[in-house]
C-alpha positions in Angstrom: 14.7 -26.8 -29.3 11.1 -25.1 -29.5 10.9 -21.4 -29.1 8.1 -22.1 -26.5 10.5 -25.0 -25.4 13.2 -22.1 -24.7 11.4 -19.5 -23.2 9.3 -22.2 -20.7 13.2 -23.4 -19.7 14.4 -19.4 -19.4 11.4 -18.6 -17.2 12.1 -21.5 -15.0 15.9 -21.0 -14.6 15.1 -17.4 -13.6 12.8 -18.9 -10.9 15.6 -20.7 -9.5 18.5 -18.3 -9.8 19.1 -15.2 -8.4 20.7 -13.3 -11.6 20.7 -14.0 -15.3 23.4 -12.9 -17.8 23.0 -12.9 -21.4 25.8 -15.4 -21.7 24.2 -17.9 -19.3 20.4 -17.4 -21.1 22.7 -18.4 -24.5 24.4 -21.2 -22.5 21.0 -22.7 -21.2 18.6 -22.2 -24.0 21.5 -22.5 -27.3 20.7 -19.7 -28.4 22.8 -16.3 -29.9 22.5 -13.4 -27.4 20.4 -11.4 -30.0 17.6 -14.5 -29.4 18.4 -14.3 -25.7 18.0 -10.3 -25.5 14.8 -11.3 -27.9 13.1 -14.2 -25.3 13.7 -11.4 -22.5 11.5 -8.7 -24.4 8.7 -11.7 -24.8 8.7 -12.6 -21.1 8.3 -8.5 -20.8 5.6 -8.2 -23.3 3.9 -11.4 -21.8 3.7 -9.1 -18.5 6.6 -11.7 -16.6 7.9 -9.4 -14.8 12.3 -9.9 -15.3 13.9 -6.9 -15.4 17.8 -6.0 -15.7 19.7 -5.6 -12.2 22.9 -3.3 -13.5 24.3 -3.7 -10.3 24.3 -7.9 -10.9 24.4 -7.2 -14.7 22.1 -9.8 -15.4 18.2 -10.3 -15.8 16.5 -11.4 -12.4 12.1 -12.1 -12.0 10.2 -9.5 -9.8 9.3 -11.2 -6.5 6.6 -8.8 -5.7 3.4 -9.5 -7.4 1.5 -6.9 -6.1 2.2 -3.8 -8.2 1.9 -4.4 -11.8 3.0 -1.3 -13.9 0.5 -1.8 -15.8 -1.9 0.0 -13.4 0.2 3.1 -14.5 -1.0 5.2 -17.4 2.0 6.4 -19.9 1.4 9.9 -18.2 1.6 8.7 -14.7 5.2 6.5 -15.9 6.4 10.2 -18.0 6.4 12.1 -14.3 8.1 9.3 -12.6 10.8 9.2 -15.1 11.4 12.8 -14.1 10.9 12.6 -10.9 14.0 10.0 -11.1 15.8 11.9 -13.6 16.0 14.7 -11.1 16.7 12.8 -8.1 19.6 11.1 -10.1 21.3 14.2 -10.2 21.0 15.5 -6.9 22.9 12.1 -5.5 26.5 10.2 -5.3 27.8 7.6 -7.7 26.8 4.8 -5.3 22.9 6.2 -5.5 22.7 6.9 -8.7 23.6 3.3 -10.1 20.5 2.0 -7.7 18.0 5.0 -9.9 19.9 3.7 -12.7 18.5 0.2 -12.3 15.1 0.8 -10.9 14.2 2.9 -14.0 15.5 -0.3 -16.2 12.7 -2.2 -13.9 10.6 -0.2 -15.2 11.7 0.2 -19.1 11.1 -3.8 -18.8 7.7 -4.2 -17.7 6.7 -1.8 -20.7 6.1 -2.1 -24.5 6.3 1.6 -25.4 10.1 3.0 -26.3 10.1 5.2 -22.5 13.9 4.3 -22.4 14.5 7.2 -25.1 12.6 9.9 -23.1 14.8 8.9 -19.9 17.8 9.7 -22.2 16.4 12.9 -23.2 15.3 14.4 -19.7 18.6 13.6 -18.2 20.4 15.4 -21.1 18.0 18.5 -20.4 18.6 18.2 -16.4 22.5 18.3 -17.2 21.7 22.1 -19.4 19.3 23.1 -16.5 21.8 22.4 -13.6 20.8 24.5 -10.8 17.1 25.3 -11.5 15.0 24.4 -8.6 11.9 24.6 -11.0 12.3 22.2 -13.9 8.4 22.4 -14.5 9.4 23.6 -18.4 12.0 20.3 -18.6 8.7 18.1 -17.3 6.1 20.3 -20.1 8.8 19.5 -23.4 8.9 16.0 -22.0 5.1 15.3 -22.3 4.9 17.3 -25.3 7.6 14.8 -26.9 6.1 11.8 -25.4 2.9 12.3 -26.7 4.3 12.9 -30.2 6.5 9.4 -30.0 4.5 7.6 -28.3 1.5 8.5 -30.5 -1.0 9.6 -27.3 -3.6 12.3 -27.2 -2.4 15.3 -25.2 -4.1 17.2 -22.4 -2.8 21.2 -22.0 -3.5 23.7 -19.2 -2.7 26.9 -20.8 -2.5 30.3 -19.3 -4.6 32.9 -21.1 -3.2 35.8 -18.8 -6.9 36.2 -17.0 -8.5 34.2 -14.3 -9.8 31.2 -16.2 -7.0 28.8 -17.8 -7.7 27.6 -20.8 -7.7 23.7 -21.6 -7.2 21.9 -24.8 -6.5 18.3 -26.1 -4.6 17.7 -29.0 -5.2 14.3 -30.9 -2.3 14.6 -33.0 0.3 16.9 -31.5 3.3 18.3 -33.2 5.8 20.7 -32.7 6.1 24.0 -34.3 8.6 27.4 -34.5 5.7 30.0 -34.2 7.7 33.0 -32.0 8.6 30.4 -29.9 8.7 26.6 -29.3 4.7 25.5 -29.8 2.6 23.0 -30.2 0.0 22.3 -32.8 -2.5 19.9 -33.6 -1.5 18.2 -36.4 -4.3 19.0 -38.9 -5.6 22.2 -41.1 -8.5 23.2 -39.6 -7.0 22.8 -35.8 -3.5 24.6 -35.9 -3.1 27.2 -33.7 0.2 27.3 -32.1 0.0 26.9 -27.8 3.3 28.5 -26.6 5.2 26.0 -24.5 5.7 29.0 -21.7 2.3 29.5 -21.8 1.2 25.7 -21.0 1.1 25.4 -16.9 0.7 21.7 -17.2 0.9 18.9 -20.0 -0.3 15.3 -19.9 -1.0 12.2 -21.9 -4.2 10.8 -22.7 -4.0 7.5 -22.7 -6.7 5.4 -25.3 -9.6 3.7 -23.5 
């Protein structure tokens, strides 16, 4: 059968069932599951909105068309992650399995690789355990987002006085320079911003 043939007979079946496994997309379009796991990333990127229920373990379609995540910049999906992250750990098993699966919604509906930063903040929530600010855990992770995703970066810095000074690094990287910094990536425009210095950090994304 088609490819086109496939992925028309996936979208239908998951408009007429509540819950998709891997195993039943193989049964119904023939295919391995590395096909099946690769028609579910074309419905995504075709802005079908499936995403993976954990809870069911299986692929189900968005009923609500309302929302698209689209309408979210990278920026705007980078703080919600966190925002997540941190609830994740402030809740019982039960909850966090429901966080679990609405973040997977949203690693779904987007193209970029967001499911590696959601890794990273929860590993730097587990170190900061007990914090009540986690501002520094939410800087890093815009910093690193920026660099993976390959997005313009927006810094407030602190200068010590009464006017904060603002930058906007086209090609951030990171750097060692008496502390963890960040630098544009080119000759001319390298000097180091202190990450402790940065009172807030955010992606730019291209218009």
């Amino acid at each position: 059968m088609a490819k086109i043939d496939n992925i028309l007979l996936l979208v239908n079946a998951l408009q007429n069932r509540s819950c998709l496994t891997i195993d039943k997309i193989r049964d119904i379009c023939g295919v391995s599951a590395r096909t099946a796991h690769r028609y579910i990333r074309v419905l995504s990127e075709a802005n079908i909105p499936v995403y993976f229920d954990s809870a069911a373990g299986g692929y189900r379609l968005s009923r609500s068309v309302g929302f698209k995540m689209d309408m979210l910049t990278t920026n705007d999906v980078v703080l919600l992650c966190v925002a997540l992250s941190f609830l994740k750990s402030c809740v019982n098993a039960q909850y966090q399995i429901s966080i679990e699966s609405l973040a997977r919604k949203i690693f779904s509906m987007r193209t970029d690789e967001l499911e590696e930063i959601w890794g990273r903040i929860q590993e730097q929530l587990e170190s900061k355990s007990g914090e009540k600010d986690i501002s520094g855990i939410l800087t890093s992770q815009i910093i690193y987002a920026a660099i993976l995703l390959e997005k313009r970066l927006r810094l407030v810095e602190s200068t010590g006085e009464t006017v904060d000074r603002f930058s906007e690094l086209t090609y951030p990287k990171i750097c060692f320079d008496q502390g963890w910094s960040v630098v544009e990536d080119h000759p001319a425009k390298n000097k180091p911003i202190l990450w402790e210095n940065v009172l807030e950090a955010s992606l730019v994304d291209s218009e």
